[in-house]
C-alpha positions in Angstrom: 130.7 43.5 -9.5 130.1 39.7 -9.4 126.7 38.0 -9.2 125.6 34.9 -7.6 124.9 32.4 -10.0 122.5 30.2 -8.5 121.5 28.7 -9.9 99.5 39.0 22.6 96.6 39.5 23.7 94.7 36.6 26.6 91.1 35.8 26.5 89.1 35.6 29.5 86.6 33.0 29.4 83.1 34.3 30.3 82.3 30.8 32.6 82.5 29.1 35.5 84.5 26.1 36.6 81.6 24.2 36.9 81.0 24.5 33.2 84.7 24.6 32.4 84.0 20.6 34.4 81.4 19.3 32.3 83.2 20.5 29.0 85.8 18.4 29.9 84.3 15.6 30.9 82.0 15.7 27.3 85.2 16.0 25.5 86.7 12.8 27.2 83.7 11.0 26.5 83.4 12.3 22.8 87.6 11.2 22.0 86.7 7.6 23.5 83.8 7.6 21.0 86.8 8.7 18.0 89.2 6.2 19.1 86.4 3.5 19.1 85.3 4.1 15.4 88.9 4.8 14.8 89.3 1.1 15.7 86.1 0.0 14.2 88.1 1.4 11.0 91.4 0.1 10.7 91.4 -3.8 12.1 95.2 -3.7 12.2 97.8 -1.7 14.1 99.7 0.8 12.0 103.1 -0.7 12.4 101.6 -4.3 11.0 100.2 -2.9 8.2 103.9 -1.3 7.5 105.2 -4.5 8.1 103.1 -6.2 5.1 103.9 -3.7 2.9 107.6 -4.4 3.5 107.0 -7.9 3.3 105.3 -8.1 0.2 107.8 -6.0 -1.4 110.7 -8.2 -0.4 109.0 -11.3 -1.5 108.3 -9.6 -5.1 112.0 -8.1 -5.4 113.8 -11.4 -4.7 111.2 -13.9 -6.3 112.0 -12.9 -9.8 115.6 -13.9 -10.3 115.9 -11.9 -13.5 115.3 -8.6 -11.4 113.5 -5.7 -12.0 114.1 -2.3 -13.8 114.3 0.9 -12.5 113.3 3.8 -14.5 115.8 6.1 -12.6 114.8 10.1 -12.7 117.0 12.7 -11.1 116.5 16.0 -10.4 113.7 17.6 -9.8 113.2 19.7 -12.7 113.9 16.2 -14.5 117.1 18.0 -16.5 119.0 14.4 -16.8 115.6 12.8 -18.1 115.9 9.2 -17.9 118.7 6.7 -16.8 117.6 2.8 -17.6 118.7 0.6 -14.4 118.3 -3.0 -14.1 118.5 -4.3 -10.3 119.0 -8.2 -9.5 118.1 -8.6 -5.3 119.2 -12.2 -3.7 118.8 -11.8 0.1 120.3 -8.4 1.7 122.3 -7.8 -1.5 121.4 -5.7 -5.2 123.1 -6.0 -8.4 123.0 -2.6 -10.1 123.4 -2.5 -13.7 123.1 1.1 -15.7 122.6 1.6 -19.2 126.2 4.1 -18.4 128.6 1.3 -17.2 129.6 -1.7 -18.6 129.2 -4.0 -15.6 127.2 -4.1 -12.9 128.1 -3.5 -9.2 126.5 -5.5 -6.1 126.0 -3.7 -2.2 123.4 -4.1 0.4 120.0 -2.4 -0.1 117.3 -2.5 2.9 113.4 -2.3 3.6 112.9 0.2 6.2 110.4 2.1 7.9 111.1 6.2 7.9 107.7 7.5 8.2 106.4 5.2 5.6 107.9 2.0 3.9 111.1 2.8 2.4 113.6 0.9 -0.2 117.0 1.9 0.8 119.9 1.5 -0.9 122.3 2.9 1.7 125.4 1.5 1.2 127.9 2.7 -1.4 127.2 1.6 -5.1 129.1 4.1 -7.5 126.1 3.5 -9.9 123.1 3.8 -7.8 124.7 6.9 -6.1 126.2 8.3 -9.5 123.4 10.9 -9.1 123.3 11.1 -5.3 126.9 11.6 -4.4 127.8 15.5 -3.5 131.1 16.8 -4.7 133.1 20.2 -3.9 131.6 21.8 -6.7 128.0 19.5 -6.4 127.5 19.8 -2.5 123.4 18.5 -2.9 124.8 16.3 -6.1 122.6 15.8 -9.4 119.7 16.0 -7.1 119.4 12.2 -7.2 117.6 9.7 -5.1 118.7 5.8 -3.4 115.9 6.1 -1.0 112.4 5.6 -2.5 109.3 5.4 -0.8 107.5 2.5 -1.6 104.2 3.5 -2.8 102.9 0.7 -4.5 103.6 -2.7 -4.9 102.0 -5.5 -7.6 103.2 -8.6 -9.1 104.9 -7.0 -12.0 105.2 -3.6 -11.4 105.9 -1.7 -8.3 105.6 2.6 -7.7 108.0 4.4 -5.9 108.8 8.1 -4.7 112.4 9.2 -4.4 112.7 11.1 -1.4 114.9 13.4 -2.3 114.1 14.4 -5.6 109.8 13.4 -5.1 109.9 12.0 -8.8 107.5 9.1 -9.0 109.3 6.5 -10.9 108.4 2.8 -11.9 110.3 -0.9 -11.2 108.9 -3.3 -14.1 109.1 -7.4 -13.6 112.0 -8.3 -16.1 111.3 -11.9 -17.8 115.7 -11.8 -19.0 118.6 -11.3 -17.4 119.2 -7.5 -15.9 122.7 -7.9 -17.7 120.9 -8.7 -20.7 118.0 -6.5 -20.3 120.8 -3.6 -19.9 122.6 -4.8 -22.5 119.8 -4.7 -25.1 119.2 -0.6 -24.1 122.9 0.4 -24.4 122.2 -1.1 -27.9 119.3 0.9 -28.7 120.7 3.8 -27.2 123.7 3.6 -29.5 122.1 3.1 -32.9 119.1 6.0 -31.9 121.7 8.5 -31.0 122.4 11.2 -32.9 123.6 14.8 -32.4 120.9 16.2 -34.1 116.9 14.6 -34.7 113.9 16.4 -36.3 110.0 15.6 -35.5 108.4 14.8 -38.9 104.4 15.7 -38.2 102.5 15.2 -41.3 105.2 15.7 -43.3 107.1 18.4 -42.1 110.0 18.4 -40.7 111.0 20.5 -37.7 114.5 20.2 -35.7 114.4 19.3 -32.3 117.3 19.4 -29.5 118.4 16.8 -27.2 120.2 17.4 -24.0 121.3 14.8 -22.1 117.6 12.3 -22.2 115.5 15.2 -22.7 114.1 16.4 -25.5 112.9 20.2 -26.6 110.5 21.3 -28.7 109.7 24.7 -30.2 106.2 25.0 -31.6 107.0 27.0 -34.7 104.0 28.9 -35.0 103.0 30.1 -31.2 107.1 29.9 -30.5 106.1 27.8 -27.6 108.4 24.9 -25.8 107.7 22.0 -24.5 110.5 19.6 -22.9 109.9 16.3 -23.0 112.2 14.1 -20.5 112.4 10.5 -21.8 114.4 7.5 -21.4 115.4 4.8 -23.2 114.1 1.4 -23.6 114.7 -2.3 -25.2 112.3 -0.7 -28.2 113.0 2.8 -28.2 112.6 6.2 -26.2 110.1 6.0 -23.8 108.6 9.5 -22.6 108.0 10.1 -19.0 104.7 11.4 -19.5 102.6 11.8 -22.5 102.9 15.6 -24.0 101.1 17.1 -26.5 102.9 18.8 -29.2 100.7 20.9 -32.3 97.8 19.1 -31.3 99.4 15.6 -31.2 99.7 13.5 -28.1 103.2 11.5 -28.1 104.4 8.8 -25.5 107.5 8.2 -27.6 109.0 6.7 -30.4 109.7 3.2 -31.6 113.2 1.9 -33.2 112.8 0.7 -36.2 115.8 -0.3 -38.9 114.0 2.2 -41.7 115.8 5.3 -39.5 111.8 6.6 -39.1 111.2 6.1 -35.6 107.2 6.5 -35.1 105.0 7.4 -32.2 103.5 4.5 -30.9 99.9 5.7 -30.7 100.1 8.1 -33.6 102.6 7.2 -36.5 101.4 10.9 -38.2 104.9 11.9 -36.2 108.0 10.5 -36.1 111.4 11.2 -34.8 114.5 11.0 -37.7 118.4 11.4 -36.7 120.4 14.0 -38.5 123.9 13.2 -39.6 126.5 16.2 -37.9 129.6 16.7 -38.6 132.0 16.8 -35.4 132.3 21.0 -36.3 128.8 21.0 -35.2 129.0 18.6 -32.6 131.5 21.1 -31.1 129.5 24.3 -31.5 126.1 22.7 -30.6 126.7 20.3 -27.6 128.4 21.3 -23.6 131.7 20.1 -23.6 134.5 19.9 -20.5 137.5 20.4 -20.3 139.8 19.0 -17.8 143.7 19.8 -17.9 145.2 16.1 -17.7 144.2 16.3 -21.2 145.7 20.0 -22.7 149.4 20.1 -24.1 151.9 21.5 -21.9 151.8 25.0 -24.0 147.8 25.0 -23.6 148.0 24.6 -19.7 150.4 27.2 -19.3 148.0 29.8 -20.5 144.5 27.8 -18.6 146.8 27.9 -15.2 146.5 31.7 -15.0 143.1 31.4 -14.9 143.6 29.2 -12.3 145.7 31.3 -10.5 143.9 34.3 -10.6 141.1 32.4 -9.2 143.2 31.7 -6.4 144.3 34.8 -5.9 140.4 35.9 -5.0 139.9 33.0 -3.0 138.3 30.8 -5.6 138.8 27.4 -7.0 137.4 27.2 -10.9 134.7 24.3 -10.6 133.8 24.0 -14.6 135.4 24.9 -17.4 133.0 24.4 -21.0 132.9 25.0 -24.4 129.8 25.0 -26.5 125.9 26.9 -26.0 126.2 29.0 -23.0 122.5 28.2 -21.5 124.1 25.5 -19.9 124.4 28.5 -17.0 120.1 29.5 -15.8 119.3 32.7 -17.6 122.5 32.6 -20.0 121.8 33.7 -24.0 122.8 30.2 -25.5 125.5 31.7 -27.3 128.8 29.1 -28.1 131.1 30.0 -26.0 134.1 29.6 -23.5 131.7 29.2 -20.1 132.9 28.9 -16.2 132.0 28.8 -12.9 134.3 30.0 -10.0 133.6 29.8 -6.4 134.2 29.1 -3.2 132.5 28.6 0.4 130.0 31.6 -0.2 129.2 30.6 -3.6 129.2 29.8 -7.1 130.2 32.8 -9.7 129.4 32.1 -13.3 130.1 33.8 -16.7 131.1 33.2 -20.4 133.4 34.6 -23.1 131.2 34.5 -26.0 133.3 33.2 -29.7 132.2 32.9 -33.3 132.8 29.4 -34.6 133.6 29.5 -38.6 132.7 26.2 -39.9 135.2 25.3 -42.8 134.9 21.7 -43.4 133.3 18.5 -41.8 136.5 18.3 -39.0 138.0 21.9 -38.9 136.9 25.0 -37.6 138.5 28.8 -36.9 137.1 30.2 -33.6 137.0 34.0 -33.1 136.5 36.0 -29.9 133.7 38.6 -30.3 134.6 40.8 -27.0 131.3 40.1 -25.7 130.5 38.7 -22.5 127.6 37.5 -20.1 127.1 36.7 -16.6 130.7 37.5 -14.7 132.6 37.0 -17.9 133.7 40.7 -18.1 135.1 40.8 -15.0 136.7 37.9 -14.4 138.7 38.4 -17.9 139.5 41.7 -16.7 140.8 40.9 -12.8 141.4 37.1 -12.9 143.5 36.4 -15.8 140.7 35.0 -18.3 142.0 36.6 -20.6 145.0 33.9 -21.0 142.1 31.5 -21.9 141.2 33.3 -25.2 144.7 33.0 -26.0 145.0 30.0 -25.8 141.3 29.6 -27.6 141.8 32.0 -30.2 144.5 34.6 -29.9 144.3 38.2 -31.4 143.0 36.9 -34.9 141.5 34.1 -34.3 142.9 30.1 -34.0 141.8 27.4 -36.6 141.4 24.0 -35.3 141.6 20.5 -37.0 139.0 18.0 -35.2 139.6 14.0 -34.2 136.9 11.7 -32.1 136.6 8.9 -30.8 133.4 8.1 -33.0 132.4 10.4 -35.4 128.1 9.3 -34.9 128.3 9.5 -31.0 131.6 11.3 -30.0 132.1 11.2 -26.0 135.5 13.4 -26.6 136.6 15.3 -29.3 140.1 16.7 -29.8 141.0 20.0 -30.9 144.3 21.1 -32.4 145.6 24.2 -34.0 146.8 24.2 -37.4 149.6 26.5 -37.1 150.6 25.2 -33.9 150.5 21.9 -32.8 151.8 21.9 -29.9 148.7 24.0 -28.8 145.9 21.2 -28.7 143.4 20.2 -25.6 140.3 17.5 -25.3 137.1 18.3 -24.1 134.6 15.7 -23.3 130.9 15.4 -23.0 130.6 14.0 -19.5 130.5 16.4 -17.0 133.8 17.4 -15.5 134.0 18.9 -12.2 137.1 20.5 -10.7 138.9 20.4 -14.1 142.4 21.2 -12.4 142.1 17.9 -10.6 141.5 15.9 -13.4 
C-alpha cells in the first residue's frame, strides 16, 4: 500500500420595552463618548497615516542610489536559510541582484495598501520569484515571499514581514553599488564553502552539517540539535538569530584568510572547512538527476520507471541520489530517493545502497534490498527495479567521478568502469520533473 508523503436554545428577556428604550438610548450615548476619545486619540485618519508610511518608505528606497539589501528568508520552517539580495529602486522600477545569478534583472515593484502598507513586487522577476513561483511538482513553490509588509521604516534600515511565509526579514542602506555589494558575497560565499566544516569550541573539534544556508548542530553530550539558518555576508555568515550551542551564544562567523573563521562575540568557537573528496561529496550531499544528462544506455533503463509511473497514473517529480532525509521522517540513509505523484498527491520512497569509497574520485555502489517509505512497492509494481540496474546491477557497479570544481562541485559526473557507455550527471540544484529536463 502507498502512503502520502506529505510532507439552540432563545432567551427571553425578563424586561419591558420601556427599559429595553433607555438601554438603548445609554448605549448611543456611551459609543458617541468612544468615538470622541477615539478621536481625541488618533489626530489623523487611518488611511493618512498609511499614506505616510508609504511615503516615507518610497522616499528612503529611491534616495539611496546604491540600493538596499534584502536579507531574503523562504520558507517557513526557514529550510533554505538565507539568500543575499541587493535591490536598486529608480521610480516604479527594481533592480534585483542575487548572490545565485550573475546579473541582475529590473521589473516594476509597488507601495500598496492590503490591510497594512505593503512592498510589492508583483510583476515577474525570475530572481525575486525564484522562491515564489509554483511548479507541477511545487504547486505553493519554496514557500517564498515578493509581498512584504512594511513594518518598519528608518533611514538605514527598514523591517518587513513576508506575507506568505511571516519571516521577519531586514533591508540595510548599502553605501556601494548593489552589483558590487553582490558581487563581494558571491566571493565570500565561494572561498567559505566547503562540503564539510567543524565547530572548534575550546579546542575541540566537532563536525557540523550544512544544508543548503543552514547549519546543524548535534550537542555531543545531551545528543541535542540545534539548526542554525544563516546567510551570507560581505564578511562572513551571518546567523538569523543568535543560538546558543554548549553554553555559547553565536551570531556567526567572520572570514578571515587564516581558514579559522571566529564568532564575532566569542572567538572561544570558530567554524573550520573540511577538505572532501568528490566520493563524499556524492554520498553526503542531495543530488538530482535529470535525463538530458544520462547516456542513451542509462535512459533506457530510468524510462521504465518512467513508464511504470505512467502506467498508475503518475508522473515521477524527483529523482535523487545521496542522504535519504531529504524526504520528512526518512532514515538518512544514501540512497536512490523519489517522489511520484499525481493530482491526489505526492508518493515518496527510497532504494537504500552502500557506497564503497575506494579512492578520492571512484566509488562501487551496492544495493542492500532495503527500502523506506514507498520504495518496496514501487520497485515491485512500477518498474524501479530497472533503476538499480542501471545504479548497480546484481553485484554491484563501480564508478569513476569528474566535477566541475573539485572544492564546490554544482554537478558531478558518474561513469562506470566497465562500461562506459553507462554514465549519468546529477546536480545539486534542485531538479523538478527530471523527464523534462
Amino acid at each position: 500500500m502507498k502512503h502520502d508523503n506529505h510532507i439552540g436554545h432563545s432567551n427571553i428577556l425578563p424586561f419591558g420595552k420601556a427599559w429595553l428604550g433607555f438601554f438603548f438610548l445609554f448605549s448611543t450615548l456611551l459609543l458617541q463618548s468612544c468615538l470622541k476619545d477615539q478621536e481625541d486619540v488618533f489626530d489623523k485618519s487611518s488611511s493618512l497615516r498609511m499614506q505616510e508610511v508609504l511615503d516615507k518608505t518610497k522616499a528612503a528606497l529611491t534616495g539611496n542610489e546604491n540600493g538596499w539589501t534584502l536579507d531574503y528568508y523562504p520558507s517557513r520552517d526557514l529550510s533554505y536559510g538565507g539568500i543575499a539580495y541587493a535591490i536598486q529602486f529608480k521610480g516604479t522600477e527594481a533592480t534585483v541582484y542575487s548572490q545565485n545569478a550573475e546579473k541582475g534583472e529590473t521589473s516594476l515593484y509597488k507601495l500598496t495598501n492590503d490591510d497594512g502598507p505593503v512592498l510589492s513586487f508583483d510583476t515577474y522577476n525570475s530572481l525575486m520569484h525564484a522562491y515564489a513561483t509554483p511548479s507541477s511538482s511545487e504547486y505553493e513553490a519554496k514557500d517564498g515571499d515578493f509581498e512584504f509588509i512594511i513594518m518598519d521604516v528608518q533611514s538605514d534600515l527598514i523591517t518587513l514581514k513576508g506575507k506568505r511565509s511571516g519571516n521577519m526579514m531586514y533591508m540595510h542602506r548599502l553605501g556601494q553599488p548593489a552589483k558590487e555589494y553582490i558581487a563581494s558575497v558571491q566571493n565570500i560565499e565561494e572561498k567559505m564553502y566547503s562540503g564539510k566544516y567543524a565547530f572548534v569550541i575550546d579546542g575541540d573539534s566537532i563536525l557540523v552539517r550544512r544544508t543548503g544556508n543552514v547549519f546543524l548542530f548535534t550537542d555531543p553530550k545531551t545528543g541535542e540539535s540545534t539548526e542554525m539558518p544563516f546567510i551570507t555576508t560581505t564578511t562572513g555568515f551571518e546567523l538569523k538569530d543568535t543560538v546558543t550551542i554548549m553554553g555559547k551564544n553565536v551570531e556567526g562567523f567572520n572570514y578571515s584568510e587564516n581558514g579559522i573563521w571566529a564568532n564575532p562575540t566569542d572567538n572561544s568557537i570558530a567554524l573550520v572547512a573540511i577538505p572532501q573528496p568528490l566520493t563524499e561529496f556524492l554520498t553526503t550531499h542531495y543530488w538530482f538527476f535529470k535525463a538530458s544528462a544520462m547516456s542513451e544506455k542509462a535512459l533506457k533503463l530510468f524510462n521504465k520507471a518512467k513508464e511504470g509511473s505512467a502506467e498508475i497514473g503518475e508522473e515521477i517529480k524527483y529523482m535523487i541520489l545521496g542522504p535519504n532525509d531529504i524526504l520528512d521522517g526518512y532514515s538518512g540513509a544514501f540512497g536512490f530517493t523519489f517522489i511520484s505523484g499525481d493530482s491526489k498527491g505526492n508518493y515518496g520512497g527510497s532504494l537504500v545502497l552502500d557506497a564503497d569509497i575506494l579512492t578520492d574520485d571512484i566509488l562501487t555502489l551496492y544495493f542492500t534490498g532495503k527500502v523506506e517509505g514507498n520504495g518496496g512497492w514501487y520497485f515491485s509494481n512500477a518498474n524501479y527495479n530497472y533503476v538499480i540496474s542501471a545504479l548497480t546491477g546484481p553485484a554491484g557497479f563501480s564508478y569513476t567521478l569528474t566535477a566541475d570544481n573539485l572544492k564546490n562541485p554544482t554537478w558531478i559526473k558518474m561513469q562506470q568502469i566497465d562500461d562506459p557507455e553507462m554514465y549519468f550527471t546529477v546536480y545539486k540544484e534542485e531538479i523538478a520533473s527530471p523527464f523534462d529536463n
